[in-house]
N, C-alpha and C positions, 0 to 999 in steps of 0.2 A: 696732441699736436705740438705743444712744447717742447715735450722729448725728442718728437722724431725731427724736429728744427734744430736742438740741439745738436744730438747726436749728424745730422746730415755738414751742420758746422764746422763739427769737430773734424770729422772725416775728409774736409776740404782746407784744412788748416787754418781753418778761425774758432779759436775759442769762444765760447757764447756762454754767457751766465744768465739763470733764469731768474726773476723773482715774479711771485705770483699775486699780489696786491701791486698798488700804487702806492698804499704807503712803504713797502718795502723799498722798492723802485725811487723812490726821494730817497731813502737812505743812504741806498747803496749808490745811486747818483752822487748824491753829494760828498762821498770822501775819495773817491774813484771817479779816472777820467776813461769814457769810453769813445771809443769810434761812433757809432752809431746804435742810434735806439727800435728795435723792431715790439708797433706797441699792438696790443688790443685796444679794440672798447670798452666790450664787456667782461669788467673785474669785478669780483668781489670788492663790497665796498663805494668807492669812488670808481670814477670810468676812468675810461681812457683819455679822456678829451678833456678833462679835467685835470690830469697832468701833462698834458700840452701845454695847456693854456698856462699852470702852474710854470712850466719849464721855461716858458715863451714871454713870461711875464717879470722874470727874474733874470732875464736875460743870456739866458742856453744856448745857445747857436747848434745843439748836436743834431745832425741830421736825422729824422723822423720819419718812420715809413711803418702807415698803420698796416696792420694786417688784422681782418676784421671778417663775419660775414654778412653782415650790412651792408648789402649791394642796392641801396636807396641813389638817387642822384645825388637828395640832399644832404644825408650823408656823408658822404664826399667832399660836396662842399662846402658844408660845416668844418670836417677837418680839416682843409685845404688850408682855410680862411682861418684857423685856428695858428697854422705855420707848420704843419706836417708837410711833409717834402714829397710821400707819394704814398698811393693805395693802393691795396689789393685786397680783392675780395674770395675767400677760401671758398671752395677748395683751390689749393694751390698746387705747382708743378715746384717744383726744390730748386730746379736748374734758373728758373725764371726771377724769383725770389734772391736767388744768390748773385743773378747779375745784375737787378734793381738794386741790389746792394751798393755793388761792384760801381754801378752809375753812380751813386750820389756819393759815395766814398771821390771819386775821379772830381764829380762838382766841387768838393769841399774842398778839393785842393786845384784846383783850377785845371784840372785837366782835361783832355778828350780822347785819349788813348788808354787803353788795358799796358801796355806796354810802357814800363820806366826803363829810360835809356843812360848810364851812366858811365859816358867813357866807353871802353871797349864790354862793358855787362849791360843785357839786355834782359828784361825779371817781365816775365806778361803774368799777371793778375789774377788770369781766368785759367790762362792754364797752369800753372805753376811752374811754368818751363824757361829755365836759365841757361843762356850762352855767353860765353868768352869769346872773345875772336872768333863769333860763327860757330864754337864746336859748342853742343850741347854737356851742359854740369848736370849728375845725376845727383840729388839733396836729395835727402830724409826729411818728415813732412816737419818736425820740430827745427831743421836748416832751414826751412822756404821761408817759415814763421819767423825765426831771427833775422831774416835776410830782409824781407817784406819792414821790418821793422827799424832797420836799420837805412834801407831806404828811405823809408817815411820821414827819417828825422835825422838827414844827413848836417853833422858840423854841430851836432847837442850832443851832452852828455848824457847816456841813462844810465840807472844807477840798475843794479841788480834786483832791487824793489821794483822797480817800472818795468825792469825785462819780465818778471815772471809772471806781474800780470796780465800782461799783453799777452803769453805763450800759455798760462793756464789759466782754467775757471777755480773759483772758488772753491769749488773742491774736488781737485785733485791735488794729487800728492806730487811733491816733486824734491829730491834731495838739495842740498846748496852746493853741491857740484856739474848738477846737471846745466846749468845754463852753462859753465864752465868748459863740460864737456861737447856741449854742441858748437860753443864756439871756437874753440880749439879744430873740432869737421870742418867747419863753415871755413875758416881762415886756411887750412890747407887746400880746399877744393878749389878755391877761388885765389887761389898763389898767384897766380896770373892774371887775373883782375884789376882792373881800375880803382876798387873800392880795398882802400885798406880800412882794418878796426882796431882803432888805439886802444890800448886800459890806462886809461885816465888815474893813476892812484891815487887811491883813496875815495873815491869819487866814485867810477864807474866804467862806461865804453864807448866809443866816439868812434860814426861810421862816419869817412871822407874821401872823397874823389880826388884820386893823383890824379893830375893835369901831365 
């Protein structure tokens, strides 16, 4: 089930890193910042609900969406009340899964639209589909990913450390040219764009909206 979560991630342009305990899951939590946590219950070890509470108790705010098959009530509202953000109980549909994601990602940043609108670029979420002035940009799925991300965090600097882990998992391989290279695509495709990407020297790269 992992894998095929994985893998269905990857293929939609989010990276997803698995860890199989809770204690791994604190580990890798706490040197690394993630978007969102998709948890179990039942771990090896320690449960699920048990790093909730952990997460919830140390003051985490990462949005939490158990996936479990624990189709109890109380269940539920055990995790609920624990500070999990949403349930689903397997078997699941992928598509369903990806856009409860897709929800509480929008919540965490105050939204209510798939659709980020910046200037004359228009970036929708669900579909990965970009326009300039109305005409449709064809991106490569490693472009949507920089772009998705640069949106996120318009007017910050990230450094090349933060891009790659947003753009790959743990392990995958990636050269130190490649972030390079996709931004180099990314910054001519989008010439006509609202959203320029500084390099920050020394530092790193800064997405910002011409007015």
């Amino acid at each position: 089930m992992a894998d095929a979560t994985q893998e269905y991630f990857r293929q939609i342009g989010h990276p997803l890193d698995w860890t199989i305990s809770v204690e791994q899951a604190e580990r890798t939590l706490s040197w690394d910042d993630f978007d969102l946590l998709i948890l179990d219950i039942n771990l090896p070890g320690r449960s699920g609900y048990q790093l909730l509470q952990s997460l919830r108790s140390k003051g985490k705010t990462i949005p939490v969406l158990i996936l479990t098959a624990r189709a109890e009530i109380d269940d539920r509202v055990s995790a609920l009340d624990l500070g999990a953000d949403d349930y689903m109980v397997k078997p699941i549909d992928f598509r369903e899964l990806a856009a409860r994601c897709r929800a509480l990602l929008r919540r965490e940043r105050g939204e209510a639209s798939n659709a980020l609108i910046c200037g004359n670029l228009v970036f929708d979420l669900a579909t990965h589909q970009v326009t300039v002035n109305g005409e449709l940009v064809e991106l490569r799925l490693r472009e949507v990913q920089l772009l998705e991300l640069f949106l996120n965090n318009l007017d910050r600097v990230l450094t090349k450390e933060e891009i790659a882990n947003r753009l790959y998992t743990f392990d995958e391989a990636h050269t130190p040219n490649a972030i390079e290279q996709t931004l180099t695509r990314l910054r001519r495709k989008l010439a006509n764009s609202s959203l320029l990407i500084k390099t920050i020297r020394g530092l790193g790269y800064l997405g910002h909206i011409d007015d």
